[in-house]
N, C-alpha and C positions, 0 to 999 in steps of 0.2 A: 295574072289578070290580063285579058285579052286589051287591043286599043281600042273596042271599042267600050269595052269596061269603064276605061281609065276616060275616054271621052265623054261617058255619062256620068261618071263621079265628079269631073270639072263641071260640067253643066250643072249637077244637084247643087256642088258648094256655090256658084254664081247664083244661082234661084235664092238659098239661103241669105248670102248677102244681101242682094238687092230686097226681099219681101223683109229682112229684117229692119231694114230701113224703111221699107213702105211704112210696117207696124209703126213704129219711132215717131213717121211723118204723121200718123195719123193723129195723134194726141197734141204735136204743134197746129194742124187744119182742125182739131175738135170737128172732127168727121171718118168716118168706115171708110176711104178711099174718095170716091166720088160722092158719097150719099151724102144727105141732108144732113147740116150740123145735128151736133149733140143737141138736144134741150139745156137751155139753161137753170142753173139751180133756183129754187125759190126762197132756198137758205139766204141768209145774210153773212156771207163771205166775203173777206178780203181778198182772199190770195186763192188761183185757180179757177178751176170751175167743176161744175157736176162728177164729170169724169176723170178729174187729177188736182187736186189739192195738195199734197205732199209728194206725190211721184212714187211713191213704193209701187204702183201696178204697173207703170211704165218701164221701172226698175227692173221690176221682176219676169218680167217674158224675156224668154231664153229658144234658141233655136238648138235644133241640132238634126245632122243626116240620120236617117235609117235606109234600111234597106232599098228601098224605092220611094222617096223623097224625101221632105222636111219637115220635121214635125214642131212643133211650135207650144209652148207651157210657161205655165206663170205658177210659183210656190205659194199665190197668193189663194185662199179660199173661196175668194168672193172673184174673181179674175172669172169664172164661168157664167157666173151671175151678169156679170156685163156682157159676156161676150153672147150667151143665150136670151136674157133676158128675164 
């Protein structure tokens, strides 16, 4: 592996960390980064909100490298449904 390989491999893992944290951060701001809070639920809930009630979705997104960046998945079914809409 060339240096300059090994240079872009420490750069992909530092992207991984830091965006896996953004993700993380997101669900404490109940917001996409910058965007406009979630909506809040119309349910009558105690605990949570619209987007994280028990935390399995938050749980479940997992990073990992590939070839030319970081790919980002959640085992959960409905995890696209949030994320598409």
């Amino acid at each position: 592996m060339s240096q300059a390989d090994k240079i872009y491999q420490k750069i992909l893992k530092d992207i991984r960390v830091e965006l896996t944290e953004e993700f993380d951060r997101n669900f404490e701001r109940k917001a996409f980064f910058t965007n406009p809070a979630w909506q809040a639920t119309k349910l009558n809930i105690k605990k949570g909100s619209l987007m994280m009630r028990t935390g399995t979705l938050r749980n479940s997104i997992h990073s990992e490298l590939i070839a030319d960046g970081v790919k980002f998945s959640s085992s959960q079914p409905y995890a696209n449904l949030h994320n598409e809409g």
